[in-house]
C-alpha positions as MATLAB code, in Angstrom:
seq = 'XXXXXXXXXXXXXXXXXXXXXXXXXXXXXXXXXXXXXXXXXXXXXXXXXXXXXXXXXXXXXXXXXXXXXXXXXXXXXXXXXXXXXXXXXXXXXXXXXXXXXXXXXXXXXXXXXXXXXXXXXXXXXXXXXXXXXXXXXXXXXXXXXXXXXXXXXXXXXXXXXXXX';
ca = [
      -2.041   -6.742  -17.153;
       1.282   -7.020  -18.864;
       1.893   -2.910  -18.074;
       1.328   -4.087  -14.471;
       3.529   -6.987  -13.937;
       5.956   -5.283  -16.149;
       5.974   -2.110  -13.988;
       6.712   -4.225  -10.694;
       9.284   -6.370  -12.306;
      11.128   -2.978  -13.158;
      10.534   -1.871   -9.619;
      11.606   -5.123   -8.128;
      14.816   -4.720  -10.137;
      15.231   -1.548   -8.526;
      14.772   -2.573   -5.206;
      17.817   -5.475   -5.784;
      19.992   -2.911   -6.726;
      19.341   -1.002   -4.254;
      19.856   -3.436   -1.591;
      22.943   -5.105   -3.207;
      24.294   -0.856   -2.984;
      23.214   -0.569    0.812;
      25.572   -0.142    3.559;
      25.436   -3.015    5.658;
      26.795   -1.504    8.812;
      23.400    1.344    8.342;
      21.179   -1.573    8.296;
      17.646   -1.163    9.727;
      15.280   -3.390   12.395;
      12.691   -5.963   10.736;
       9.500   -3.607   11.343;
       6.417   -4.096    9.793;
       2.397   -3.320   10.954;
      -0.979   -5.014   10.410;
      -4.140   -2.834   10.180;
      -8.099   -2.872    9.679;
     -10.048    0.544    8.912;
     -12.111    2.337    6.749;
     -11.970    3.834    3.434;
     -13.231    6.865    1.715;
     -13.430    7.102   -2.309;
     -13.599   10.190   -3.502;
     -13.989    9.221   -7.240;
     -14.343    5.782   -8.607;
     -16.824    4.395   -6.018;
     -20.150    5.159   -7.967;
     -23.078    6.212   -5.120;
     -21.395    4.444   -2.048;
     -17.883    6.004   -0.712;
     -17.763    3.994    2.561;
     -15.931    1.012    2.213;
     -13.322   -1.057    4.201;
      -9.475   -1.901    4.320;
      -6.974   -5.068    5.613;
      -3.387   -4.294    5.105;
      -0.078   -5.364    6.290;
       3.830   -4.603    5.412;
       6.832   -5.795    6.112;
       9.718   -4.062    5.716;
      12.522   -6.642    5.994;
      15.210   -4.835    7.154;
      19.114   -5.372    7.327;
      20.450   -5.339    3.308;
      16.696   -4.194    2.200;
      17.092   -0.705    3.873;
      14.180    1.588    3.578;
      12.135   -0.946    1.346;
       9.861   -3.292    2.049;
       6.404   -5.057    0.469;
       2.498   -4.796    1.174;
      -0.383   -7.168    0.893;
      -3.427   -5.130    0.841;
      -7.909   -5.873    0.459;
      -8.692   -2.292   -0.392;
     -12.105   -0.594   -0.415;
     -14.951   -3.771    0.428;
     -17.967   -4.367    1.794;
     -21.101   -5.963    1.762;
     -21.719   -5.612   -1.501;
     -18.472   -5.161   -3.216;
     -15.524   -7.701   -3.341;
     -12.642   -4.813   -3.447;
      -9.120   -4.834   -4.888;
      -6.511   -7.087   -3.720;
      -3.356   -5.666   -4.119;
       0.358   -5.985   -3.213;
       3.089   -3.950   -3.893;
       6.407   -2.107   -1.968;
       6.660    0.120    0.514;
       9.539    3.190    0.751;
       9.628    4.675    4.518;
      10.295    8.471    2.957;
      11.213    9.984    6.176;
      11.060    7.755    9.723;
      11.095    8.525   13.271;
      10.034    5.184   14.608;
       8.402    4.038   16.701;
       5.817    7.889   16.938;
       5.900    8.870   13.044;
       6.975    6.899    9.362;
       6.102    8.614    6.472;
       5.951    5.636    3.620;
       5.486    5.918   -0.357;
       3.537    2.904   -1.956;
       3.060    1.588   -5.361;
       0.895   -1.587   -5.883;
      -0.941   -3.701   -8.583;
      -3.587   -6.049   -8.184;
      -6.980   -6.887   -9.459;
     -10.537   -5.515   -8.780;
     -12.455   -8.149   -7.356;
     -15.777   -6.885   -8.650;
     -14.526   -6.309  -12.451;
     -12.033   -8.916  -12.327;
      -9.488   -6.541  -13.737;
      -5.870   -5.158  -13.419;
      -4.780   -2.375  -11.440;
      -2.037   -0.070  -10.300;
      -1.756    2.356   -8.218;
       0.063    4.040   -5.407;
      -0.121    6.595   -2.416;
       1.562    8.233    0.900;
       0.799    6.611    3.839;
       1.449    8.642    7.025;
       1.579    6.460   10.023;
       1.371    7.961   13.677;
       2.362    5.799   16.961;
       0.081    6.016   20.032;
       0.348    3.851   22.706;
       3.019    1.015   22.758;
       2.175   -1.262   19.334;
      -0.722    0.409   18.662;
      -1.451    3.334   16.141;
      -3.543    5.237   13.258;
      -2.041    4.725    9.440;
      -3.696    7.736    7.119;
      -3.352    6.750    3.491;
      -4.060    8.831    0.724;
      -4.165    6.530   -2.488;
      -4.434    6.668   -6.473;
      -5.503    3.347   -8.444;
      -6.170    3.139  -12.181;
      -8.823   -0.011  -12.953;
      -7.696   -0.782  -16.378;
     -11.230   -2.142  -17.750;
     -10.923   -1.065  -21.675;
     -11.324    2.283  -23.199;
     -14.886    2.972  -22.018;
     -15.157    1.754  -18.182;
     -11.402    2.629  -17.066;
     -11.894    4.106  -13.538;
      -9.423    6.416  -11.332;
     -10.219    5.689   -7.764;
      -8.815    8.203   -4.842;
      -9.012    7.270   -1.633;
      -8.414    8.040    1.912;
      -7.892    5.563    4.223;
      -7.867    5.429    8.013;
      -6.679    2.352   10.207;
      -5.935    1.481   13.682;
      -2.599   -0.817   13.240;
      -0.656   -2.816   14.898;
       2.728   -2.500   14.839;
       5.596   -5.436   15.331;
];
């Protein structure tokens, strides 16, 4: 747990510097999205892959640039609790409002093992009709349960969003 809140105060740190560096007069909208969809594990999810996802971001805009933070319930269901995670958000390459390309990195906890967890992905997000779009995420997050029942969990992602 320490790893993880160190790794996101260095990040963090970054992400002042970088905005105390930024151009003012190349200062971005406030954009962010909200989305609901479902997730695929490809390892880490034992016999049942299907699972589902809530996220939002908000990238703040203005002195922040290109950065902005996530809140995230990652890979639930029925029967499992998930990971709540939240993290920050780099838009890699943007042509709002159709197409962002975003890098995340993120720590949290798994619900079901109440234990730590980073991780971090690409999320590709494509515009379709005014607000609305599809966000494809393609994620990496290391459960840190001890030396025996650490877990790597991929997964894919798929949501309809809403963009603001």
């Amino acid at each position: 747990m320490r790893l993880a809140a160190g790794a996101l105060v260095v990040v963090a740190a970054s992400l002042v510097a970088a905005a105390a560096a930024a151009d003012p007069d190349d200062a971005r909208p406030m954009h962010g999205s909200v989305g609901v969809g479902g997730a695929l594990l490809f390892t880490g999810g034992g016999d049942d892959a299907q699972r589902l996802d809530v996220e939002a971001d908000l990238e703040p805009g203005g002195r922040w640039g290109r950065y902005g933070v996530l809140v995230a319930l990652r890979a639930f269901d029925g029967s499992h609790d998930g990971l709540v995670c939240a993290g920050l958000v780099f838009d890699a390459a943007v042509a709002r409002p159709k197409l962002a390309l975003q890098l995340h990195a993120d720590a949290g906890v798994d619900l079901d093992a109440s234990r730590p967890m980073v991780g971090g992905g690409l999320r590709t997000t494509l515009g379709v009709v005014g607000p609305l779009g599809v966000m494809l995420d393609l994620a990496g997050d290391l459960i840190i349960a001890g030396a025996s029942d650490t877990r790597f969990a991929i997964t894919g992602d798929a949501l309809v969003v809403a963009h603001f």
